[in-house]
N, C-alpha and C positions, 0 to 999 in steps of 0.2 A: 750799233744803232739799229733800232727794229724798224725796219719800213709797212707804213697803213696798208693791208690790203682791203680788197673790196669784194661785198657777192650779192647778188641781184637780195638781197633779204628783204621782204617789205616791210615796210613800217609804216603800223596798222594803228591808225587814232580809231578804237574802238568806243562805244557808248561803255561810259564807266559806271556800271553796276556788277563790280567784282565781288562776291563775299569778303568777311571781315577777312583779314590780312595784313602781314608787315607792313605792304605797301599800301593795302584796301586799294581806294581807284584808280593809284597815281605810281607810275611805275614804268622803269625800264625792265622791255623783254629782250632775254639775251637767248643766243645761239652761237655757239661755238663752232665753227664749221674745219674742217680740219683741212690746210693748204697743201696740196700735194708735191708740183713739180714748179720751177721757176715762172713757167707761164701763168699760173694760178688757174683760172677757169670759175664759171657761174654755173649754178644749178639752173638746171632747164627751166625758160621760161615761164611762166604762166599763161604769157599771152600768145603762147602758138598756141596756134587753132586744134580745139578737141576731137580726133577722128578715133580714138578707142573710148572704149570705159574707163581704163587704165590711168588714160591723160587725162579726161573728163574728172576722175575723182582726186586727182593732183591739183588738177586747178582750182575746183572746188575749198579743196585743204587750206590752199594756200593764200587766199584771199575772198574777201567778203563779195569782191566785182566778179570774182568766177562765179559764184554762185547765183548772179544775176544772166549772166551768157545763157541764150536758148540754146545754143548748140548743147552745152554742156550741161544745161537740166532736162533736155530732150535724151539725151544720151543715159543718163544716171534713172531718170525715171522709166525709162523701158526697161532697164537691166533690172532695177529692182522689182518691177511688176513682173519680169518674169523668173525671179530667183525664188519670189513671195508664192506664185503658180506652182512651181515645182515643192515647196516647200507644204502647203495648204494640198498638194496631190497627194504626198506619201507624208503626213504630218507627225509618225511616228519613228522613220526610218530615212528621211531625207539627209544626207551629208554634204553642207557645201564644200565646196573647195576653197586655197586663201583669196583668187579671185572674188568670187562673189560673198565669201566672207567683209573682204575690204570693205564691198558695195554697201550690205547688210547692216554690218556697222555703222555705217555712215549715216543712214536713215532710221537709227537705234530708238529717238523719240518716239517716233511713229507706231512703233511696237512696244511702246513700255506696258506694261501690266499684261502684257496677251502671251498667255499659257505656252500656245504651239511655239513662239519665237524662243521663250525660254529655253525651250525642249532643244530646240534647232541647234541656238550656241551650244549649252552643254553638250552635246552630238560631237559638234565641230570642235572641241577642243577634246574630244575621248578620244577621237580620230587622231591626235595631233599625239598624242599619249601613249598610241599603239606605234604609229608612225615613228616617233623619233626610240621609242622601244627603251624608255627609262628602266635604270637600276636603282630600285626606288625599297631601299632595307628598314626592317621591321623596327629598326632603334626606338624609332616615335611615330604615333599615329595619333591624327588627330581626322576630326570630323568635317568636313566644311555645312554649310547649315544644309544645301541643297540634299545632305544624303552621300555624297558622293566620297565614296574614301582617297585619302591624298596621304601620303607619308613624304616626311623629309629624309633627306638621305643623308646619313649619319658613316661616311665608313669607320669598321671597327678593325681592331686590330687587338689581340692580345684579351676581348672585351675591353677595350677603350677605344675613345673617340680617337681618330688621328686628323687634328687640325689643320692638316697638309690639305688634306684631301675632302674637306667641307664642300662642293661646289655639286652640283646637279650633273650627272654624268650618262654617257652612253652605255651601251651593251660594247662596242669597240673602243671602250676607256680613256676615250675623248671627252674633254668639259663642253659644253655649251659657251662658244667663244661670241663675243659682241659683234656685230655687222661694224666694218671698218671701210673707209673710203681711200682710196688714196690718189683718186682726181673729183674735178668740182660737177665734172659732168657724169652722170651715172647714164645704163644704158636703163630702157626703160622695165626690164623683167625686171632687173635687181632692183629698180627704182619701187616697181610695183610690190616685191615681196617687203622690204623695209618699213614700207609705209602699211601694210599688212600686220605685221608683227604688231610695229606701236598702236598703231586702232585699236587692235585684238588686244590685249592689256587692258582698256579700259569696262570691256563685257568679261570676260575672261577671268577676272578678280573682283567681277561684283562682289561675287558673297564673300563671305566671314566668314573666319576660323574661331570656334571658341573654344576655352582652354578648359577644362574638365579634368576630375583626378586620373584618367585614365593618358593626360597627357605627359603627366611628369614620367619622369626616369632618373634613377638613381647615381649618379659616376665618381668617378675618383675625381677628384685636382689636375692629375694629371691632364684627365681628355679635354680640360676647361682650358687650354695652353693661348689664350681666348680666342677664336672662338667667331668670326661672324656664321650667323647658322646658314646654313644650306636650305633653302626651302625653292618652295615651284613657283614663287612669282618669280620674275622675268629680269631677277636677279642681276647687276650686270657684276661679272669677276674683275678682279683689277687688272688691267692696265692700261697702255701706253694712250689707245682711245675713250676708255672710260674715267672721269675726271674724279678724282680720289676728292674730297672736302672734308674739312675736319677742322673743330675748333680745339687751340692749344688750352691741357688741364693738367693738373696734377694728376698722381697714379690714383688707382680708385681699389682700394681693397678686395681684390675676390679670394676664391680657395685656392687658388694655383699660386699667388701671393701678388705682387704689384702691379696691375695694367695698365698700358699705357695706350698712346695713339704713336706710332713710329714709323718712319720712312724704308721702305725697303727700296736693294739696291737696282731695283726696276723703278722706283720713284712712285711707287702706288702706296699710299697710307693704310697702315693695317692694325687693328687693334692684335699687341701682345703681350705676355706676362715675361715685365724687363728685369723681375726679378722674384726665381721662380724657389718655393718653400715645400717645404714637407706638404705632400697630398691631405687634402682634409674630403672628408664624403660629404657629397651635396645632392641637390637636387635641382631640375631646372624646369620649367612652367614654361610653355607657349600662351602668353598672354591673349595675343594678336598678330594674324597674318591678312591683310587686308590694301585692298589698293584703292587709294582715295582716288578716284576720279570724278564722275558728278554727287560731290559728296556736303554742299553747302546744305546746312539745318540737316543733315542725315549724318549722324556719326555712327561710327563703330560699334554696338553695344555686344558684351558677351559675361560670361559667368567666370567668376574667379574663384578656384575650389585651391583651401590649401595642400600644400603637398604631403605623403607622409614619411618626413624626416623631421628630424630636430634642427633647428636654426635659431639665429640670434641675429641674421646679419641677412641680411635682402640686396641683391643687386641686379638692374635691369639692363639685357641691352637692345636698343632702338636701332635698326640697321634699315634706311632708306635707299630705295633706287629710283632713278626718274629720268626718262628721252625724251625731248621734244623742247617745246617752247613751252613758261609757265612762269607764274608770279611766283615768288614768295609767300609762305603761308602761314599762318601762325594756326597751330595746336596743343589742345590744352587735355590733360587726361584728368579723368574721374575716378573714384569709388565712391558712387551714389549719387551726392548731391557734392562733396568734398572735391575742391583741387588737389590732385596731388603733384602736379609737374605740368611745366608751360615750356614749349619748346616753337621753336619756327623750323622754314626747309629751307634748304637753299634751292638755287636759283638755277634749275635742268639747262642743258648742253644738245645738238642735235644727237651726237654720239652719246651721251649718256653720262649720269652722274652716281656717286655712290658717297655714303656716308654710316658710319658707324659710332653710337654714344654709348659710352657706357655712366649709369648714375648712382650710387649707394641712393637706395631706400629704406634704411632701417627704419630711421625713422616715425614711419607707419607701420611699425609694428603692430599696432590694436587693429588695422586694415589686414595685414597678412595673415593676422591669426584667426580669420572666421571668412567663410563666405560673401563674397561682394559682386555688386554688380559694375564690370569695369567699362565706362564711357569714353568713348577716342573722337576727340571733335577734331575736324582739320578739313575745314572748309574748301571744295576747289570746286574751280568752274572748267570745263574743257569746251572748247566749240572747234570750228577750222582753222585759226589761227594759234589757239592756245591750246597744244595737243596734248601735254604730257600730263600724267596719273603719275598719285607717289604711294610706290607700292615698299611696303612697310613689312614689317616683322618686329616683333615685341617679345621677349622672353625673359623669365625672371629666372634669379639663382639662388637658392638657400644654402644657408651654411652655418656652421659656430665657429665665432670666434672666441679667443682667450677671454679678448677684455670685455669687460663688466657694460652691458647695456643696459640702462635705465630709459626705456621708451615710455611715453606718454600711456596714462590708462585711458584715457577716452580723448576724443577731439572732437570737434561740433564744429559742422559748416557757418559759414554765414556767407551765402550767396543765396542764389535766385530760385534756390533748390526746383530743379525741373527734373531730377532722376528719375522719377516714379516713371515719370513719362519719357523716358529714356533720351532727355534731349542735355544739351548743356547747362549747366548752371550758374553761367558767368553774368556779371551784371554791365551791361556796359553805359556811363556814366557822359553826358548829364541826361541823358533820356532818363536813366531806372533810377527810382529810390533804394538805394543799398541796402535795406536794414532787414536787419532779424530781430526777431522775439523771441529770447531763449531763458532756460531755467538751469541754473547747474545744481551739483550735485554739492553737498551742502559740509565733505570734511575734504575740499581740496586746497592743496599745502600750494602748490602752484600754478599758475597760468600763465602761455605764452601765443599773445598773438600774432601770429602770420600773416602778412597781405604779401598779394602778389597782384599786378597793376602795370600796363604797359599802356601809353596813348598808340591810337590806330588814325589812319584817316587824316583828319585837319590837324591832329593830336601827336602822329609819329615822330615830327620836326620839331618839338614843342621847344625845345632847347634854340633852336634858329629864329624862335618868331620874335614879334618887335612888340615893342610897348604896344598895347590900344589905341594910344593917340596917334602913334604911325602907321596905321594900318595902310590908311588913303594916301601914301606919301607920295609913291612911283607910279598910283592910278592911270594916268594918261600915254604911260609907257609901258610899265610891268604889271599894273593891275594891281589888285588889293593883294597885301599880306597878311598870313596869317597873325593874329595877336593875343591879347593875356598876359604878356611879356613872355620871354627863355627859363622864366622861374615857375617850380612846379611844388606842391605838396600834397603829397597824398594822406589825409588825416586820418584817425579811428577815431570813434566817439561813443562810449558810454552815456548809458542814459540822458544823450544829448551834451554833454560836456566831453572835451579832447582828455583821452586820454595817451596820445602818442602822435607822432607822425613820421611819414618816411619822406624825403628826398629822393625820387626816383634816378638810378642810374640812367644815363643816355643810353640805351640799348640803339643800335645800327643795325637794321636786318640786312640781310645778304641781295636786296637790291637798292639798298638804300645809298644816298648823295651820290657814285657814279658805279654801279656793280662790277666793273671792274678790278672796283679795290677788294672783293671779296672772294674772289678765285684763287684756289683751294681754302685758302685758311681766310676761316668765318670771320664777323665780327665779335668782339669780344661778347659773351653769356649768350649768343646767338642760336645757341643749340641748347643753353640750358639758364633759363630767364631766372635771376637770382633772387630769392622772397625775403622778406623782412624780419625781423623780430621786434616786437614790440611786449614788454614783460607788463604784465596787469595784475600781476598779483598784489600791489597795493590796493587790490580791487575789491580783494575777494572780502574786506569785512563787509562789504555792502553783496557781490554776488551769491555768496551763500547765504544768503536769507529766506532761501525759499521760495523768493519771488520770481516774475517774469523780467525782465530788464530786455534794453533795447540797444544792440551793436550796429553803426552806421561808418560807412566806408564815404568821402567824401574827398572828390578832388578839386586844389583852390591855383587859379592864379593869381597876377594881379594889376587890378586896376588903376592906371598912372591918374595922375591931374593934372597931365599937362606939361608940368613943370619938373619939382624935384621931390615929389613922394607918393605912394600910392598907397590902398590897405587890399587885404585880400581878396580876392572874388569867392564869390559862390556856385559860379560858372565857369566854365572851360570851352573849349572847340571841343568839334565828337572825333574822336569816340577815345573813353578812355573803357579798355576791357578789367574789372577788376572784381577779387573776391577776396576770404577771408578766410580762417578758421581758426580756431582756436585749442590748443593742445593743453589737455589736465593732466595733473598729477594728485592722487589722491593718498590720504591717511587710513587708518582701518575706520571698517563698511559705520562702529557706533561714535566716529567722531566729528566733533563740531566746529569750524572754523569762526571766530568772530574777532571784532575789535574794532574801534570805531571808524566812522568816515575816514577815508582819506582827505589830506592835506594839500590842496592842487595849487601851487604855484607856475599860474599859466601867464607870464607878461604875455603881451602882443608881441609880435616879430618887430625889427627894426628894417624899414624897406626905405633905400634909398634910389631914386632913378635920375635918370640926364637924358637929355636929345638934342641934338643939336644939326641944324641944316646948312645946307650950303648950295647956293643957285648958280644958273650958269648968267650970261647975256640978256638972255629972254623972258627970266624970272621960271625956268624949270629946274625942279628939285633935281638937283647932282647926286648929291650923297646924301647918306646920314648917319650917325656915330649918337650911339646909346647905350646906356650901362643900365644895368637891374642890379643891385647890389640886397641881400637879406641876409637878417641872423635871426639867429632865435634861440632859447631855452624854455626849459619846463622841468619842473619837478614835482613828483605824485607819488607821497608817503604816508605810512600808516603804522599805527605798533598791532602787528598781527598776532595775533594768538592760534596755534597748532597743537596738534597733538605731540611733537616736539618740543613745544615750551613760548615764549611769545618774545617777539624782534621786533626794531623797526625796521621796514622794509622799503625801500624808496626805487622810482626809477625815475633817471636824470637824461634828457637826449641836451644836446648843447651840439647847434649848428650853422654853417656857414655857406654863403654861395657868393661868388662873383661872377657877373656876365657883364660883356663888352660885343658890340656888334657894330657892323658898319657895312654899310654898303654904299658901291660906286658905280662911277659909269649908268649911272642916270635907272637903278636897281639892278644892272647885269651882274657885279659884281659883290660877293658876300664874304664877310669873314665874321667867325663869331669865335670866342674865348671865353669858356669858362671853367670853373672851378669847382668842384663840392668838396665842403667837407665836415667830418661830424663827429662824435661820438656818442655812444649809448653805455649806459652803465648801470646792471640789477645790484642792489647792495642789500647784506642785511637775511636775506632768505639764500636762494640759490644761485650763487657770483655768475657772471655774464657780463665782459665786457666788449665792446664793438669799437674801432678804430677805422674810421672807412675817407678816401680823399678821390675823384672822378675828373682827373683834368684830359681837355677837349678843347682842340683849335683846330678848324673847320675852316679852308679857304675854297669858295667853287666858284662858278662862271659860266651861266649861259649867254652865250654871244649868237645873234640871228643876225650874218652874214649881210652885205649892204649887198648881194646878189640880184637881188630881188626873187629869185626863185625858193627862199625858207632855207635854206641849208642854216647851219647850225653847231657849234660846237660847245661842249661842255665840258669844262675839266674841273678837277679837284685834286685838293692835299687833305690829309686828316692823321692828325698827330691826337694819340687819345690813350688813358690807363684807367686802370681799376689798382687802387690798394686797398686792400684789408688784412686789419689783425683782430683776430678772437681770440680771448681767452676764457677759461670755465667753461661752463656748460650750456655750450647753446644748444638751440632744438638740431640744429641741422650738421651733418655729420663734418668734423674740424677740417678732415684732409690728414689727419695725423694716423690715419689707422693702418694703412700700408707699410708704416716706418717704426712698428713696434718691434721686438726684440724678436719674436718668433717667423716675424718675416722678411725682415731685413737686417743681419744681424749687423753690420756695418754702421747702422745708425742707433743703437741700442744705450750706447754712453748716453747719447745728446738727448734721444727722446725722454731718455728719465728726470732729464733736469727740464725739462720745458712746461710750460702752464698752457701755450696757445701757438698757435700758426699766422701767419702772416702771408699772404699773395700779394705779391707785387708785377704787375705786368702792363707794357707800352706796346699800340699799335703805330706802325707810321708808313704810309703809304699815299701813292699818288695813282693818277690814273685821267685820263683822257677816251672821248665822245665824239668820234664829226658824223652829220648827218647830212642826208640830201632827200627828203621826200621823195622830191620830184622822178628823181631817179631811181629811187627805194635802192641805195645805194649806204653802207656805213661802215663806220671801223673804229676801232678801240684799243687802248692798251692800259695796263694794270699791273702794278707794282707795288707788295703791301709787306713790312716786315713786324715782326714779334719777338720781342724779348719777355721770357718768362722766370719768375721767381717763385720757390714756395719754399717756404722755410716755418722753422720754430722760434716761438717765441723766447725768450728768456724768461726764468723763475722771476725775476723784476715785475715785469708784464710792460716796459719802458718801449717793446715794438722795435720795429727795425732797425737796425743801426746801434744796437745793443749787443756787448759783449759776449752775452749768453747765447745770442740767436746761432742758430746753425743752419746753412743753405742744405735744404733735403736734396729739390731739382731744381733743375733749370733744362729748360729750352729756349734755343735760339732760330729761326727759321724764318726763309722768306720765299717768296713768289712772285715771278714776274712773268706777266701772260701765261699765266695756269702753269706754270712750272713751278717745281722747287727746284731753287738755284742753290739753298745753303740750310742747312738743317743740322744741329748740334744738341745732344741732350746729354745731362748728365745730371747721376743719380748718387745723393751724397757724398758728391765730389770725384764720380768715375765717371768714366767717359762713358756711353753708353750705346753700343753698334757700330759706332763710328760714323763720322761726320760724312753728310751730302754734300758734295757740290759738283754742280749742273748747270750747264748754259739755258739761257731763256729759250721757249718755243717760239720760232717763227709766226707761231698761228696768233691771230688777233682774236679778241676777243669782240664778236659781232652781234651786234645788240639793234635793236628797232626800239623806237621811243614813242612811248604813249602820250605824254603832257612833259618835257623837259620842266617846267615851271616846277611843276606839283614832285616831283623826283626829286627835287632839290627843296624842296618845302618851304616853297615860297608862293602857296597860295595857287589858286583852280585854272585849268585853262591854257590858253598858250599868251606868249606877249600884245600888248595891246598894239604895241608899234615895235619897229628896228630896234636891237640893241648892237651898237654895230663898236668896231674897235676903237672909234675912236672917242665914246665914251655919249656921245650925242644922241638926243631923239628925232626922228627922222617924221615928217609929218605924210 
């Protein structure tokens, strides 16, 4: 049994004007504090009295009321008017120390755009450079924009990378180990240099790194043994206090042969190659090294120069670090105006967090093969409560593979196109009109379109809210909830007519219903937000006409009557973030695509809804139990004519959803159930088919204690999967590419017989919340497991549970209270490392809560009245 601890951590209802984000304004912040001996212990105060700068700038940090204390702005404000004196005396040669570095920082507004401060920091971190007296080898050099040379350190051996030894090292061949606590009370030197450290991270990584041909470097396979890079942000290395996260995937094709995410026997998550093939020559590209700190409406921008090698095959890896306190974030990468990849953060730790993705990019081949302008949006806020920067590294990998890639000849945005001006291009929806004016190219054989679309804000929960008629149900208790119904579709639309739609998956970002369920292992597509396909090439007898035509992105829910049916809306809650693009394939430069209109068999959905109430004595709503049930079809066919010869060409979506919701105890208590499920089918031109089902049961509970002092507790279960089978040729890369003959020879029989791949994978985790304002006082625990499946499809194309199919991998692994207790992987039927198991951490996971309501997405604010246990509203 784990017993609650506690640590003075405030919990800070802050004004919610967060940038866009998983959680946007409504969010639990967590801090992981690490328990030392039986006794436990609190971190010092706040509320003793400020007699250095030292404490002065602690208290400050640590709460919005230190920063009102005159002691403690009489203190901070002398120290900086006279660190600024000294600095404005000798404004070319002045170096502070990390003392008045802390200060300096802290009042970094104050000095933004003024030349000398710039000078200063840079000063103060060349200092820092000579000082720790880095072994900093010539492997890769790159620029940072200020001028200033920075190289990663790369050891070699033999001329190759030795992936041992990736990590930022000394002249006495010591790494740069994490600052580690092992009581709650620190003394105040070490106190003051920690909090030194993390400040400095967020000036210290203002600028950008941009990637230039002078970046890449040429290596075997070998060195690629993979691989997190070694670079000079403030990296944390793994282990026992820096908090490994990682979401579970299949292996992802690189030169060294199948990478994975794996458990080492220290319990730290490490990207390796679990199965390693003949060396192939690559080359690798420093995209970006950049640390978001105050980075909302200011992205990343830098030059993308290709490498020169020969490649077929693109692979990126994204390696985040981040200490302190900090939302969730979501970001989104560019070439140009173009998405090419939506990811979010997880959720920093006081000790520090680390995470590693690796993604196949082939895909955007017609992007890799010319010059681009590459845009890194990842909006954050930092102030004294929300400390932590996510300092980032981006590096691409080129290489040939065997098999045959056929990537797209052109792709056209359809977003908000802001690149020129170097900002994001996302549209976010119902504010922005989605649409593009485009012209295509007049001999293309196919088209496929992309969305990618996630709700933010009132929109995250979207799956939890209630019909429209119930919004007002729990008002005099819990306040308005969110509504539109749990039902979501995100449409495309040609020249104003549907020609597709998606069903968006439930994505759960890593603070999302009680963040506890998300330490270490993400929620599922969490690090890598899964995009659609929708085939248009029934389109093309009308798009290559030469004309302009008009592409429009459109999110519906829907509107009940009350009773037992509803039709669509044309509105939603804000904020949904969404774009578009669209991938060609073209005929040779003199031919003509034609053939007449398509054929649109668009019925209406079939939308079926229920509500039903239930009072107590007094005539107050108790419960309520409501169902959103929808189907839908569509088919949009043509006999197209090609330089190949002319087909009918059709695309069929045919789909299904059920939701069930209920809530009790007068709105404290919620449970929702639903289902998706669908399929898509290209027939006729180039085969494409999609097999996809999204089940999710969601039970939580915020309870506002009958104390009278706000105490609080929140818990959750959430039981939830993803499956999908493809087969033929979709845009995006199957999963089957690691498990070809030349790199896995074990799986070489099976892969020859297979058409498609299939993921099948269940999260199931619980996790609990108590709070105490008053005391600023909390504690949490968090238990989440994962079963994962990837396999082949059968020659049938019949999906899982077929004959032919053959299980490629699997993982099994779980976490309770930021440990992993049990980790099992196995790689076409081999065991693969050998299995974890490991007792749970003692340490809780300690969280301060912004709006319990809005965390569990049920609408703005805190409760109107008591939601106490015994189900009653208290007047």
């Amino acid at each position: 049994m784990i017993t609650h601890l506690y640590s003075d951590l405030p919990l800070s209802f802050l004004e919610l004007n967060s940038p866009p984000s998983p959680t946007f304004q409504t969010r639990l912040i967590l801090s992981s504090m690490n328990m030392g001996s039986n006794n436990g212990g609190a971190r010092q105060s706040s509320s003793h009295p400020a007699t250095t700068v030292a404490e002065a700038l602690e208290i400050a940090r640590d709460s919005e009321d230190g920063t009102q204390d005159p002691t403690v702005g009489n203190l901070l404000e002398t120290a900086i008017a006279e660190i600024w004196a000294r600095i404005q005396a000798r404004p070319t040669s002045y170096v502070m120390n990390r003392e008045e570095f802390a200060v300096f920082n802290y009042f970094q507004h104050r000095f933004e755009g003024v030349q000398v401060a710039s000078s200063a920091r840079k000063r103060y971190w060349d200092s820092l450079e000579t000082t720790n007296d880095h072994q900093l080898q010539p492997q890769r050099r790159f620029d940072m924009e200020s001028g200033e040379d920075h190289k990663l350190l790369d050891s070699v051996k033999n001329g190759h990378l030795n992936k041992d030894e990736l990590f930022l090292g000394r002249s006495d061949g010591t790494g740069f180990e994490p600052r580690r606590t092992s009581k709650m009370i620190w003394d105040r030197p070490l106190l003051l240099s920690f909090a030194t450290c993390c400040i400095g991270l967020l000036w210290i990584f203002s600028d950008c790194v941009v990637a230039s041909h002078g970046d890449q470097h040429e290596i075997t396979s070998a060195s690629l043994d993979l691989a997190r890079n070694a670079a000079r942000t403030p990296a944390a290395t793994p282990s026992s206090a820096v908090l490994e996260c990682f979401q579970v995937y299949q292996p992802v094709l690189f030169p060294s042969g199948a990478v994975d995410e794996t458990v080492t026997s220290d319990g730290s998550e490490n990207t390796t190659t679990i199965a390693p093939t003949t060396p192939a020559t690559s080359c690798e590209v420093l995209l970006m090294e950049h640390s978001f700190g105050f980075s909302y409406g200011i992205p990343f921008v830098g030059d993308y120069t290709p490498p020169n090698c020969n490649f077929n095959r693109v692979v990126m890896n994204f390696t985040v670090t981040s200490q302190g306190r900090q939302f969730d974030r979501l970001a989104l990468m560019y070439f140009g105006d173009t998405e090419v990849w939506r990811t979010s953060t997880a959720e920093p730790t006081v000790n520090g967090i680390r995470w590693e993705y690796i993604k196949d990019m082939t895909e955007y081949m017609y992007f890799w093969n010319s010059t681009q302008k590459l845009i890194f949006d990842l909006g954050n806020l930092i102030d004294s409560t929300y400390t932590a920067p996510f300092n980032t590294t981006l590096t691409a990998t080129f290489f040939t593979a065997h098999e045959t890639v056929n990537p797209a000849s052109l792709i056209i945005p359809i977003s908000a196109r802001k690149g020129n001006a170097s900002a994001a291009s996302v549209f976010e929806l119902p504010s922005d009109n989605a649409t593009n004016t485009v012209s295509f190219p007049r001999n293309v054989n196919r088209a496929i379109f992309s969305v990618s679309a996630c709700g933010q804000a009132d929109e995250e929960f979207w799956w939890s809210n209630v019909l429209e008629s119930n919004i007002d149900t729990f008002v005099p208790v819990a306040g308005t909830l969110y509504g539109y119904s749990p039902f979501r579709e995100v449409q495309v639309l040609i020249d104003g007519q549907l020609a597709g739609v998606q069903w968006p998956f439930p994505v759960i970002f890593t603070g999302g219903v009680v963040p506890g369920l998300w330490r270490p292992i993400v929620g599922i597509d969490a690090f890598d937000l899964r995009e659609h396909e929708i085939d248009i090439t029934p389109w093309l007898s009308v798009l290559c006409d030469g004309n302009e035509h008009t592409f429009e992105i459109r999110v519906a829910g829907v509107l009940d009557d009350g009773e037992n049916s509803g039709t669509l809306t044309e509105t939603v809650g804000s904020s949904w973030y969404v774009t578009g693009k669209i991938f060609l394939w073209q005929d040779d430069e003199n031919a003509t695509t034609t053939g007449p209109n398509p054929t649109l068999l668009l019925p209406p959905p079939t939308i079926a809804v229920s509500q039903s109430l239930t009072q107590n004595s007094t005539g107050a709503n108790e419960s309520l139990a409501y169902t959103a049930n929808v189907s839908r079809s569509l088919t949009i066919s043509t006999l197209l004519t090609t330089q190949n010869g002319t087909s009918l060409v059709a695309w069929t979506q045919s789909l299904a959803v059920t939701n069930y919701g209920l809530f009790t105890a007068f709105g404290a208590v919620q449970e929702n159930n639903q289902t998706t499920t669908g399929t898509d089918l290209s027939t006729g031109g180039t085969f494409y088919k999609a097999a996809y089902s999204y089940p999710l049961w969601a039970n939580s509970s915020y309870i506002v204690l009958p104390s009278g002092d706000g105490n609080f507790t929140l818990d959750a279960s959430v039981i939830r999967g993803l499956h999908l089978s493809t087969q033929g040729s979709p845009v995006f890369p199957t999963g089957l590419q690691p498990f070809s003959s030349s790199f896995i020879p074990a799986s070489a029989p099976l892969v020859s017989k297979l058409s498609g791949s299939s993921l099948v994978t269940t999260q199931n985790g619980t996790a609990h919340y108590s709070g105490s304002p008053a005391t600023g006082t909390s504690s949490g625990f968090g238990s989440t497991g994962q079963e994962f499946w990837f396999s082949g499809v059968g020659g049938d194309g019949t999906g899982a549970g077929d004959d032919d199919d053959a299980e490629l991998y699997y993982r099994s692994v779980q976490a309770v209270n930021t440990t992993i207790v049990r980790d099992y992987e196995r790689l076409v039927g081999v065991e693969v490392g050998g299995p974890i198991e490991g007792l749970p951490s003692e340490s809780q996971v300690v969280m301060g809560v912004v709006s319990p309501k809005e965390v569990l997405g049920r609408g703005p604010g805190v409760a109107r009245e008591l939601l106490v246990q015994s189900g009653g509203g208290q007047n």
